[in-house]
TORVO-821316 format. One record per residue (C-alpha): y, x, z. Coordinates in steps of 0.1 Angstrom, whole numbers, plus 5000, padded with zeros to 4 digits. Layout:
c2_c1_c3
Y_X_Z
...
//
This chain:
c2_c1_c3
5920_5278_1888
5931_5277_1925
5929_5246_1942
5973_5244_1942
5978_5247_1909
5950_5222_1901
5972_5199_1927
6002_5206_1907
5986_5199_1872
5971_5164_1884
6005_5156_1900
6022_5162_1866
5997_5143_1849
6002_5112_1870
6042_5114_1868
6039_5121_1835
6018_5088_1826
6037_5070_1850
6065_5076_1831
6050_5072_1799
6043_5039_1807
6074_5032_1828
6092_5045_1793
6072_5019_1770
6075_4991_1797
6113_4994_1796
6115_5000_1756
6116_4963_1750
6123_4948_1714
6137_4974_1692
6158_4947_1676
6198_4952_1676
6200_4921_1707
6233_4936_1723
6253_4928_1690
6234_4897_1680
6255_4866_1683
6239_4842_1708
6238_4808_1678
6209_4830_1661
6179_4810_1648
6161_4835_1635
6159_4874_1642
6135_4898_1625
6129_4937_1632
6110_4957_1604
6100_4988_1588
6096_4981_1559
6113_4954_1539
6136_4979_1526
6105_4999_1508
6095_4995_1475
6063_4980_1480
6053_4962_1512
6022_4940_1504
5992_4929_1521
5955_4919_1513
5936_4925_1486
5955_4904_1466
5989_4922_1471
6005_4899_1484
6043_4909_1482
6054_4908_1518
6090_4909_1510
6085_4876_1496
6073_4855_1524
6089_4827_1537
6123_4841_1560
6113_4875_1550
6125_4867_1516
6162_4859_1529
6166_4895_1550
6147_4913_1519
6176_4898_1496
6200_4903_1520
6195_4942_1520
6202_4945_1482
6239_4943_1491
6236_4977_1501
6235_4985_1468
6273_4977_1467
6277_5010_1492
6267_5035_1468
6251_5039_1431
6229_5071_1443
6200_5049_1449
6179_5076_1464
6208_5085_1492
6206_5050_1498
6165_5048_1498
6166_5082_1523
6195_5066_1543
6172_5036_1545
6140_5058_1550
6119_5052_1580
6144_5030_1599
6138_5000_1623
6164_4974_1603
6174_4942_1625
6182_4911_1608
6197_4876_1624
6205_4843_1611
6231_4820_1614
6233_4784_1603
6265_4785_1581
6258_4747_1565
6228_4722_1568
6209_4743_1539
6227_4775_1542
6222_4808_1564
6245_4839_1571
6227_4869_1579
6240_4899_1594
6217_4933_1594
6217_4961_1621
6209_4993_1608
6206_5030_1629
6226_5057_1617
6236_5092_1625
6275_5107_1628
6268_5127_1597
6255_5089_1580
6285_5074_1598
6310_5100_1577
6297_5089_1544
6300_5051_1551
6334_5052_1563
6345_5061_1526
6320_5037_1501
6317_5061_1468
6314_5030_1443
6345_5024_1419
6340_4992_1415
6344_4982_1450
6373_4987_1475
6375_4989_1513
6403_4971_1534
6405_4970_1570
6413_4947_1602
6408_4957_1631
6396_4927_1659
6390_4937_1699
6397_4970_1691
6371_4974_1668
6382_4989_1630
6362_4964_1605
6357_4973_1568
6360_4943_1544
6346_4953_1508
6360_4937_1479
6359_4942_1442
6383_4951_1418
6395_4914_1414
6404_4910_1453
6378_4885_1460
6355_4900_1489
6318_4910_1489
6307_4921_1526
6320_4932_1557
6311_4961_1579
6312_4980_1612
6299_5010_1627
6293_5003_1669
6274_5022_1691
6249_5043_1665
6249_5009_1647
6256_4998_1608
6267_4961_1612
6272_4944_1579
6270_4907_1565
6283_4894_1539
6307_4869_1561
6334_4892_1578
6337_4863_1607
6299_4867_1614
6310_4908_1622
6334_4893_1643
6313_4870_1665
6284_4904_1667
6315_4926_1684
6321_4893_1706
6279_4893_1714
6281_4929_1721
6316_4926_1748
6304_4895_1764
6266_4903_1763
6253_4870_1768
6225_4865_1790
6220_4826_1787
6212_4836_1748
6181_4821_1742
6160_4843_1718
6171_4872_1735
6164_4860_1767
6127_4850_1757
6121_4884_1735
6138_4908_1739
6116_4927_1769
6088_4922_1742
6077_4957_1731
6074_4954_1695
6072_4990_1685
6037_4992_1672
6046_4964_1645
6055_4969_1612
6080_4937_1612
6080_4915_1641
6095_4879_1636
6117_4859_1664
6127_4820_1662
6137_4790_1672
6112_4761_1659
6140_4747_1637
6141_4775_1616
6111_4765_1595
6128_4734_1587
6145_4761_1555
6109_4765_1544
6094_4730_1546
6115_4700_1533
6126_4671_1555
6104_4648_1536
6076_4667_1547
6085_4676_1581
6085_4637_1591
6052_4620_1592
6022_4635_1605
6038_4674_1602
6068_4669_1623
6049_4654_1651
6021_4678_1648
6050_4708_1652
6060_4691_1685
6029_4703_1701
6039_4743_1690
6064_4763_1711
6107_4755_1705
6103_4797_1708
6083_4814_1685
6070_4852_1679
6054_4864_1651
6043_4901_1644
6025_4919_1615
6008_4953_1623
6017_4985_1610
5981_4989_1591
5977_4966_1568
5942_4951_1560
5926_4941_1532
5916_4913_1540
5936_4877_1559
5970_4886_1561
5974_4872_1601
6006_4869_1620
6003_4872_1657
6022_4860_1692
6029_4880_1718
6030_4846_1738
6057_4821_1751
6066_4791_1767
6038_4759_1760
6060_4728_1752
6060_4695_1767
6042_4675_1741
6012_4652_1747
5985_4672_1728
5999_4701_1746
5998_4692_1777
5959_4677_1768
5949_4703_1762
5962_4734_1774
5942_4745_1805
5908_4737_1784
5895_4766_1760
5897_4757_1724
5861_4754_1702
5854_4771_1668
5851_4746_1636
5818_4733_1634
5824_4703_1603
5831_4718_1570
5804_4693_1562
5825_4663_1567
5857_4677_1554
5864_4668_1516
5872_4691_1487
5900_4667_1480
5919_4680_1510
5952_4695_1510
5962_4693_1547
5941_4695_1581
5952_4687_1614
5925_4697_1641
5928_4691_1678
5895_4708_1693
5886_4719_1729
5850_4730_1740
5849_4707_1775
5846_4671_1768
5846_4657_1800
5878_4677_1811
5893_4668_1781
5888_4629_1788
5902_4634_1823
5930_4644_1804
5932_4621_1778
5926_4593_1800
5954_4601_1821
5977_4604_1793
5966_4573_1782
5975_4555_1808
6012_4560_1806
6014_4555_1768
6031_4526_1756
6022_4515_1719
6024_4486_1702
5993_4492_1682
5980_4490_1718
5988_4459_1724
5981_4446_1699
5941_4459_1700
5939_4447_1734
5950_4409_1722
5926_4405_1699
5897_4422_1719
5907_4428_1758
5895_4452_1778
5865_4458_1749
5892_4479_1735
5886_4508_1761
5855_4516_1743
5875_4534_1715
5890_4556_1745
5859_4561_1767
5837_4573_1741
5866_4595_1725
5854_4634_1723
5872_4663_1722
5877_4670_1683
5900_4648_1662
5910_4658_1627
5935_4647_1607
5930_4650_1563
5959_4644_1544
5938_4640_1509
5954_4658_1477
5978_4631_1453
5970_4616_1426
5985_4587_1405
5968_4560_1422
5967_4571_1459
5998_4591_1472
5988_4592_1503
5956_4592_1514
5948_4600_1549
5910_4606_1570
5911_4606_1603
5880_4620_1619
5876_4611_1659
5842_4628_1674
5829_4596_1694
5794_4591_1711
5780_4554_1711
5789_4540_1682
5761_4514_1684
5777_4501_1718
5813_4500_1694
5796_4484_1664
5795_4449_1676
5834_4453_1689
5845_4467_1658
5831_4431_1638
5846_4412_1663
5882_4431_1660
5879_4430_1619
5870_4395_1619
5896_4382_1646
5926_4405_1630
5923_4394_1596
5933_4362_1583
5909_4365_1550
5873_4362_1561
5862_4383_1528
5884_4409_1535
5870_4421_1573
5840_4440_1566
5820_4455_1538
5795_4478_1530
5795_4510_1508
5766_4535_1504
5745_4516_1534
5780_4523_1558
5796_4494_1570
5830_4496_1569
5857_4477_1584
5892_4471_1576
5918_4462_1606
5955_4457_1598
5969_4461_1632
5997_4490_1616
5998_4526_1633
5965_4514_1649
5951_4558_1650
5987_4560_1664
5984_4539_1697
5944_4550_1704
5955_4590_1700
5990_4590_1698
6020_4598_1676
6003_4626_1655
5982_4603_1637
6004_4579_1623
6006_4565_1585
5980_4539_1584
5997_4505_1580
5963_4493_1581
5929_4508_1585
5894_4507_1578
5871_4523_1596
5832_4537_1597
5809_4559_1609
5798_4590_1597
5777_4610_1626
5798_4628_1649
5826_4611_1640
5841_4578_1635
5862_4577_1602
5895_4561_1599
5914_4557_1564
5947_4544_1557
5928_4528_1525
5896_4512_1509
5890_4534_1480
5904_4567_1501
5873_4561_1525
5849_4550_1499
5860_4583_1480
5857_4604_1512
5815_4588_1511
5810_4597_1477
5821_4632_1485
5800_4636_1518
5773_4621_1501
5777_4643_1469
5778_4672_1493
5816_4679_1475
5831_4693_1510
5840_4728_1525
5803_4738_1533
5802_4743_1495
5833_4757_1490
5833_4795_1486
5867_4796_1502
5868_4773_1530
5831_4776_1539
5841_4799_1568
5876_4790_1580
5879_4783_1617
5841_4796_1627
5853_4827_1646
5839_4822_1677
5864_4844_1693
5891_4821_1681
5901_4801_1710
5933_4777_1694
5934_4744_1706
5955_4737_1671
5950_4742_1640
5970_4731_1610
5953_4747_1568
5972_4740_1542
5952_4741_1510
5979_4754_1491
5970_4749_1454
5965_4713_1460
5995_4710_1487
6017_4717_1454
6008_4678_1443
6032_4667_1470
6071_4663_1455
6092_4683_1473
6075_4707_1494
6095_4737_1503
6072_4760_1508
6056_4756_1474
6089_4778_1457
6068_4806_1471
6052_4810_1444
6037_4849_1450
6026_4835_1480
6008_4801_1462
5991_4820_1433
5971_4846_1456
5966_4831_1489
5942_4805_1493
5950_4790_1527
5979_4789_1550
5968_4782_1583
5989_4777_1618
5972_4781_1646
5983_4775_1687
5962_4790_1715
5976_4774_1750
5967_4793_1785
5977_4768_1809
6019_4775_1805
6019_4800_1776
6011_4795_1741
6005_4816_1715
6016_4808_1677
5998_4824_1648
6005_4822_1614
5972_4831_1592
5975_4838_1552
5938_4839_1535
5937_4853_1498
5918_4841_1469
5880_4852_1473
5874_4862_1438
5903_4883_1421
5895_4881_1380
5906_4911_1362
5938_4910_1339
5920_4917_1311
5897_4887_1312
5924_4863_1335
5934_4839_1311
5914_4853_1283
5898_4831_1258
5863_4834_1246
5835_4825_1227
5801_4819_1247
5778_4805_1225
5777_4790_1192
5752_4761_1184
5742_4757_1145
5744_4721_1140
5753_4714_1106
5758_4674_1108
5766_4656_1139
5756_4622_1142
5776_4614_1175
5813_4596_1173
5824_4621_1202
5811_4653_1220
5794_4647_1252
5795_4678_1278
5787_4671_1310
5788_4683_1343
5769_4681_1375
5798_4678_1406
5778_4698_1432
5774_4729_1413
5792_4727_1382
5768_4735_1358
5774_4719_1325
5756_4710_1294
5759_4695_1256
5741_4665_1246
5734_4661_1206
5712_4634_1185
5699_4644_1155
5689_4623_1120
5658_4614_1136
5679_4598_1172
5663_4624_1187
5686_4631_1223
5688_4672_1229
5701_4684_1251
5718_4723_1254
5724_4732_1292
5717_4772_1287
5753_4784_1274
5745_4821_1272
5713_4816_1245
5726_4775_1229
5686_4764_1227
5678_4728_1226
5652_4707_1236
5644_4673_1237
5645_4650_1263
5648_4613_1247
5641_4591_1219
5673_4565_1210
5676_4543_1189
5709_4558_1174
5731_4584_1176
5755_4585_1206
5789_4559_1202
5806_4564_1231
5820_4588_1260
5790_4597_1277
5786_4602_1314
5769_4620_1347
5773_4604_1382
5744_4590_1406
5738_4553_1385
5707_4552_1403
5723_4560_1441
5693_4585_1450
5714_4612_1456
5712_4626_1420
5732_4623_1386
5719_4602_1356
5733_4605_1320
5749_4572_1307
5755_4567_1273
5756_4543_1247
5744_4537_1212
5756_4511_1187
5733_4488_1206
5717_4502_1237
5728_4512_1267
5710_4543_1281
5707_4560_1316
5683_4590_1321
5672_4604_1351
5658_4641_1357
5635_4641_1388
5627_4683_1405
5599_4689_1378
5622_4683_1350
5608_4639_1339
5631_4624_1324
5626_4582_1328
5650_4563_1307
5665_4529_1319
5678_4506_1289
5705_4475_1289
5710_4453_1261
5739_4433_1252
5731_4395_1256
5755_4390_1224
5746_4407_1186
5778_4422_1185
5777_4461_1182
5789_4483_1214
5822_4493_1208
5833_4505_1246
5819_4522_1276
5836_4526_1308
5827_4541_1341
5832_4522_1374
5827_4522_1410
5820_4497_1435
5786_4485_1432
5769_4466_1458
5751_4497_1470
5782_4519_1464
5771_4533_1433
5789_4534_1398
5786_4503_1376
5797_4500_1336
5817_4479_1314
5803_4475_1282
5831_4460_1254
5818_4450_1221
5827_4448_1187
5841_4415_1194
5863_4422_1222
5840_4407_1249
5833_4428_1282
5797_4428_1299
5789_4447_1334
5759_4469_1339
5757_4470_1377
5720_4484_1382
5696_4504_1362
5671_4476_1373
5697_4445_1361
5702_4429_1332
5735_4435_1319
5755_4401_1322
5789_4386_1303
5820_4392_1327
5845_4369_1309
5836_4335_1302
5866_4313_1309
5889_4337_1285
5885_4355_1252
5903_4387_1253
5921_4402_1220
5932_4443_1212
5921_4450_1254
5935_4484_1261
5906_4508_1274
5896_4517_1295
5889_4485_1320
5897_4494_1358
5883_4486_1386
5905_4472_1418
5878_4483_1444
5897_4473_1476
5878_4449_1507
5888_4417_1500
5906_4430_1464
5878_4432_1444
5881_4431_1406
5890_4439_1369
5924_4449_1353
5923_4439_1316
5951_4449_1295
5956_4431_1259
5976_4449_1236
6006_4418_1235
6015_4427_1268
5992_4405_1288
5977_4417_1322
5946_4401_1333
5932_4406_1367
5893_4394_1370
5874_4384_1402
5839_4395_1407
5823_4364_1390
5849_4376_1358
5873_4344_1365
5909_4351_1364
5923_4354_1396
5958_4330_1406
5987_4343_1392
5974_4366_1361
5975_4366_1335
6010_4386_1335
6030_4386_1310
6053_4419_1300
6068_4404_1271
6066_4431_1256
6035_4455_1235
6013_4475_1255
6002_4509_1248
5977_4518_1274
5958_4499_1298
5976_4493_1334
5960_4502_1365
5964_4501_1398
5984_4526_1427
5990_4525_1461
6023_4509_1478
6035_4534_1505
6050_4510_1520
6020_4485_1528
5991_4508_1520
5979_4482_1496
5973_4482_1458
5995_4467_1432
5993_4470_1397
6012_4497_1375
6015_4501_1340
6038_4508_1309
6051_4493_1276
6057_4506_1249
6094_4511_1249
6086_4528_1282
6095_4503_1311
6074_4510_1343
6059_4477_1353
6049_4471_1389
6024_4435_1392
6019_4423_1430
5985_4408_1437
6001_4372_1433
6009_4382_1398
6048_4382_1409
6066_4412_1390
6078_4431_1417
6098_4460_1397
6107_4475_1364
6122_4508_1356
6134_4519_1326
6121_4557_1320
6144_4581_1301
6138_4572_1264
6162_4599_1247
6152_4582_1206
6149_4557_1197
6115_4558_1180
6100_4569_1216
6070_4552_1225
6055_4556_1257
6013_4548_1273
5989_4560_1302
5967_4586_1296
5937_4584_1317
5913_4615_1321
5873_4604_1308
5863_4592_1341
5895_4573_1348
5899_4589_1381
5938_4598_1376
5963_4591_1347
5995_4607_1337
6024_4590_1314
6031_4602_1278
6063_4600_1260
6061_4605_1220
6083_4605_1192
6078_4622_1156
6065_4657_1161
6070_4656_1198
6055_4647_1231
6067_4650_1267
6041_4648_1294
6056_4627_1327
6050_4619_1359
6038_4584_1371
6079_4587_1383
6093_4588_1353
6097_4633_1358
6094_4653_1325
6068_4679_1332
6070_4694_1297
6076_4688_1258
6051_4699_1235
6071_4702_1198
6058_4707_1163
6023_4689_1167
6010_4670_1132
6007_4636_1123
5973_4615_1139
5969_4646_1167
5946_4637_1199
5960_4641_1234
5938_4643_1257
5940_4646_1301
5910_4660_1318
5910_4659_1355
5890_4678_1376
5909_4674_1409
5948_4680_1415
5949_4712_1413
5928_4714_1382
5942_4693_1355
5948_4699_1318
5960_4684_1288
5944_4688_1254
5960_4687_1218
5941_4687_1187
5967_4694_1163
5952_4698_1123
5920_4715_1132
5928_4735_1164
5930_4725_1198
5952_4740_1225
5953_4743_1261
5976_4736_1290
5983_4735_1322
6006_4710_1340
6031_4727_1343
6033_4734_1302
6018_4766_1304
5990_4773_1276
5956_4783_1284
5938_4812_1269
5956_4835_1245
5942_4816_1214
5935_4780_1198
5901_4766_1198
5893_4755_1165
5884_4722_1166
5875_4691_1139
5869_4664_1162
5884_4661_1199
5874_4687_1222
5858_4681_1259
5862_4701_1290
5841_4707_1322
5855_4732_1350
5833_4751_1374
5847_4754_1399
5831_4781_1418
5839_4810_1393
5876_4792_1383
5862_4788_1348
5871_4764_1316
5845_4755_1297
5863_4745_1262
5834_4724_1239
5843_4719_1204
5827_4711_1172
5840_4735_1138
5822_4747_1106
5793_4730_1112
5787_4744_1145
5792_4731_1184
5809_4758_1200
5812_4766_1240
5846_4784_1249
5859_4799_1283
5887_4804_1299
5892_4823_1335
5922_4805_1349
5923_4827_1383
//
């Protein structure tokens, strides 16, 4: 080739690039942004939420169902109104770009108007609609001719134009009116369209365009204030989002093309300093349902920061920290690093709404002595300053909002807080037994590092966000209200919903992150019911079954005396062989338990026979030392219950006997002692709970009149109590926590169904009357085994509703026979379930009334439950023709 034509060939190359680029430079946003009215607050381009299928991940997650994409998917079925050849319309539809904007209409309401390409010969066909039940009149408004459809009773459906190569249709005519106003005046000043619409979104499959108030339609006001709406602050008012055209099996991920960082205190902290992968999963508990994260990888230019910002921040938390402790108050600040997390912990009928606050801080033997000082000068009550659980001291402040003034307006709900130290980090609760609970779990090891699906989130070490928000969503259904839990596609097969904000120095970048379920079960064994093992054991000596389960790793077992008192115990499911592992002096009387008794960072079994107490511990090599407690009384044992709050953090007992008398077992190594000696107690409601709160401490006795008793420590009655209902008691009252104040009261219900709240001082502070529609309804508590939730039960005849601790019917179970057992077993909020034994079978449900497995588990006495949690498995123990049987259920 001569050297000129080589020349020529070269110079073509180079304009044709250049133009090639110049071409997809100047392309911009192939949404319909000439006709789009400028009070949009939402405006989405796509593919291909007019195909059949449009799903994501290995879980299929249906696409068309996603928050915002949902409203333009529904939209488009409208088009059906157009013509009944539905495969003209899906060929019409075929391979099209389809523009979709928003328009608030009412505070809860949106008008949507879609932009759709077509051709002349397209444009002939839709200028005469071939539907008989429909008919087309028309205006015509700025010299544009309008179509308004309406059906054969006059009342209209849609409106329509054709502008420009352009179908323009909505189902509010004036909303086709304002898009030939957009496309006359062709406003600049626009917002969205000024922001986006140079964005090249071509290689998407559906790109996404907002204004930040938009997601107020998916998430409720209730949940937007608080701790979420402050934490949005910090993202941009303008938001992108943009799915690719291939689709991966794997996270679903929604990604930002970038825009303008807001002016909002964490943003501006952090924005010119690189963001740091998640390093804790360690310190986060299981029992989360929200995460808040604030992380940058430079500490000492993020205290420059953080000190400046501090500076100027006015808070009366503030002030008040620095009256009671000066400038020694600066240490909280100085020693500050540069992660702070934020755990909003899952509901349950006690606690709704626990909080952990996780600050990573250096020092904290310099802070130690300033944080006793503050505790002891903020409280008026000298008992209730500091305390010790599990060897960490804890201190409780109530200077309210006091996380507010040291960090800022994100981390507010804590009218008062108590505080420790947990290496990196110093550990903030907005209550007692929410940060004694958070130990037991970080002790236990119950946390993300051993959870199969959160083990990993946040670790990408390219990931570079400075903000991070997961939403747990299975357990982020417990809170009332929350919009984004109608999704419920979305809820059943993705695990995690995580927001994420990467900030370089002015521009920040959104991103929207939807991680599947790891394990998908097949449908022919999802929900499935069946039968692992059965045990020949042709007379059982025990008043109740007694599975058990270790917390860490879910394994489960059976334990079984036989004539001679012999204790077996059956932890292999798949084979049901036995061995021994104790000599008693009885056969088991009461529930039986597993949970660290001993506090050396393994479970014991706790039991009871008629007249011992039991706890056996199984070292590495498989000994087995039993610990013994005697009643100091001859009465017969008639009662065990499980507590916490030991001296060394541990779980203690309450033993009642025969006689109605309680006892306390509070160390392997103690005797056990009499807890009531100035008051004899008669029909006491089990089970006994605990008030575990610094400078709360106690016992909640409920007699079967109607009186509530509330012990000290040393089993005196405390000022006030005991409370009198006037009326017959069911169930045994407990305790919840005020929202307003933070601190427990107690709660309970009588029989006739009136919700009964008790101050501390004994004063009743309310009663509510719950929806009694017979008369012969009788209402009580039903606590799980190890009282750590309850859940209110309405029955009458053949019936019984199960309610929330508001008074809400969840469901009505009819046609169940006389003397049946209902049962609640609760293995965290998003794993509870309620038992029936009805006759001789036992069925299953959810919470939400749904049953469990696609058969009844025969069943003569009541049935007990363990979950593992790791393979989403039910493990159904029941005792029938003379054999202990071991039943599963896969629930996902």
């Amino acid at each position: 080739m001569s050297k000129k034509n080589v020349l020529i060939v070269l110079l073509v190359l180079v304009v044709g690039s250049a133009g090639y680029f110049l071409f997809r430079w100047s392309r911009g946003s192939t949404a319909a942004w000439k006709f789009i009215p400028s009070n949009a607050i939402v405006v989405i381009t796509s593919e291909h939420l007019q195909d059949t299928t449009y799903v994501a991940t290995e879980a299929k997650l249906d696409l068309k169902r996603l928050p915002l994409l949902d409203v333009a998917s529904d939209n488009l079925s409208l088009l059906n109104l157009l013509t009944k050849d539905r495969k003209k319309l899906a060929k019409f539809l075929h391979g099209k770009s389809l523009s979709y904007s928003y328009h608030p209409r009412t505070s809860t309401e949106w008008g949507v108007i879609m932009y759709i390409p077509v051709t002349d010969e397209e444009t002939k066909w839709l200028s005469s609609p071939q539907n008989a039940n429909i008919r087309a009149l028309h205006h015509n408004f700025q010299d544009n001719r309008i179509t308004d459809i309406i059906d054969t009773n006059s009342r209209p459906l849609f409106s329509f134009l054709v502008k420009d190569s352009y179908l323009i249709v909505s189902y509010y005519g004036d909303l086709i009116e304002d898009a030939v106003r957009a496309s006359n005046l062709n406003i600049e000043s626009f917002r969205l369209r000024s922001k986006f619409a140079k964005n090249d979104d071509s290689d998407f499959g559906t790109s996404i365009y907002l204004r930040v108030d938009a997601w107020k339609s998916v998430v409720s006001a209730e949940s937007a204030s608080g701790v979420f709406g402050e934490f949005g602050k910090n993202f941009p008012s303008y938001q992108d989002f943009h799915i690719e055209k291939s689709l991966k099996k794997g996270s679903l991920t929604l990604k930002s093309s970038g825009t303008d960082a807001p002016d909002a205190y964490l943003a501006n902290i952090l924005k010119d300093i690189p963001g740091s992968p998640f390093a804790g999963h360690k310190h986060i508990s299981q029992q989360t349902s929200y995460l808040y994260r604030s992380a940058v990888v430079d500490k000492q230019a993020f205290q420059k920061e953080f000190t400046a910002w501090h500076k100027k921040y006015k808070s009366p938390s503030w002030d008040k920290l620095k009256y009671y402790i000066n400038n020694e108050s600066n240490l909280l600040i100085d020693n500050l690093g540069p992660e702070l997390i934020l755990c909003q912990l899952e509901e349950n009928n006690s606690i709704s709404d626990g909080k952990i606050l996780l600050a990573e801080f250096s020092n904290y033997d310099k802070l130690r002595p300033v944080l006793q000082k503050l505790a002891r000068l903020s409280n008026q009550e000298t008992n209730a300053s500091v305390d010790q659980y599990q060897g960490y001291d804890i201190y409780s402040v109530p200077i309210p909002e006091l996380p507010s003034g040291l960090y800022g307006p994100v981390f507010t709900g804590f009218p008062r807080s108590y505080l420790t130290y947990i290496a990196p980090y110093l550990v903030i609760s907005n209550n007692s037994q929410v940060l004694q609970n958070y130990i037991v779990d970080y002790e236990n090891q119950l946390t993300w590092k051993q959870s199969p699906e959160y083990d990993s989130v946040l670790t990408n070490k390219n990931s570079e966000a400075q903000l991070s928000m997961i939403v747990n969503l299975r357990k982020a259904q417990s809170r009332a209200d929350d919009g984004i839990m109608k999704y419920a596609d979305m809820v059943s097969k993705m695990e995690s919903l995580t927001f994420q904000c990467r900030y370089e120095g002015d521009h920040a970048f959104p991103e929207v992150t939807l991680t599947p379920k790891k394990r998908q079960t097949a449908s022919k064994v999802l929900n499935r019911t069946f039968l692992n093992i059965d045990i020949e054991w042709p007379d059982i000596y025990d008043s109740e079954l007694s599975a058990l389960q270790n917390p860490i790793d879910g394994s489960s077992e059976i334990l079984l005396t036989d004539k001679e008192h012999n204790l077996l115990r059956t932890n292999n499911l798949r084979e049901g062989k036995t061995e021994v592992i104790a000599k008693l002096d009885g056969p088991i009387s009461t529930a039986a338990y597993k949970v660290d008794f001993l506090n050396i960072g393994r479970q014991q079994r706790i039991f009871a026979t008629k007249r011992t107490v039991y706890a056996l511990d199984e070292d590495d090599s498989t000994r087995v030392t039993t610990f013994t407690g005697t009643l100091p009384s001859g009465e017969d044992i008639a009662a065990l219950y499980s507590i916490d709050g030991g001296d060394d953090g541990s779980n203690r007992f309450i033993i009642k006997n025969t006689s109605e008398e309680l006892f306390i077992w509070e160390a392997a190594t103690k005797p056990i002692r009499r807890l009531n000696h100035s008051v004899r107690f008669e029909g006491i409601q089990g089970p006994v709970v605990t008030l575990n709160q610094i400078g709360n401490r106690g016992y909640i006795v409920t007699q079967k009149n109607g009186k509530i008793f509330v012990l000290k420590e040393n089993g005196s009655v405390r000022a006030g109590f005991p409370v009198d209902i006037l009326t017959r008691a069911e169930s045994a009252f407990t305790w919840a926590q005020n929202p307003e104040n933070g601190q427990p009261e107690i709660v309970g219900v009588s029989v006739s169904g009136e919700l009964v709240r008790i101050g501390l001082d004994g004063t009743i502070t309310s009663r509510k009357q719950l929806l009694r529609p017979e008369p012969g309804s009788q209402f009580r508590i039903l606590y799980d085994r190890n009282s750590l939730d309850w859940i209110l039960v309405r029955s009458v005849n053949s019936k019984t509703a199960i309610i929330t601790k508001e008074g809400r019917d969840l469901f009505e179970i009819k046609d169940i026979l006389p003397n049946s057992t209902i049962q609640y077993h609760f293995f965290g909020v998003d794993n509870r379930f309620i038992t029936i034994k009805s006759g001789s079978y036992t069925t299953v449900f959810d919470m939400s009334g749904k049953r469990l497995g696609d058969k009844a588990i025969p069943s003569e006495m009541p049935v007990q439950l363990t979950y593992q949690p790791g393979y989403y498995k039910l493990l159904i123990f029941s005792r029938s023709e003379k054999k202990i049987q071991v039943w599963s259920v896969k629930l996902r």
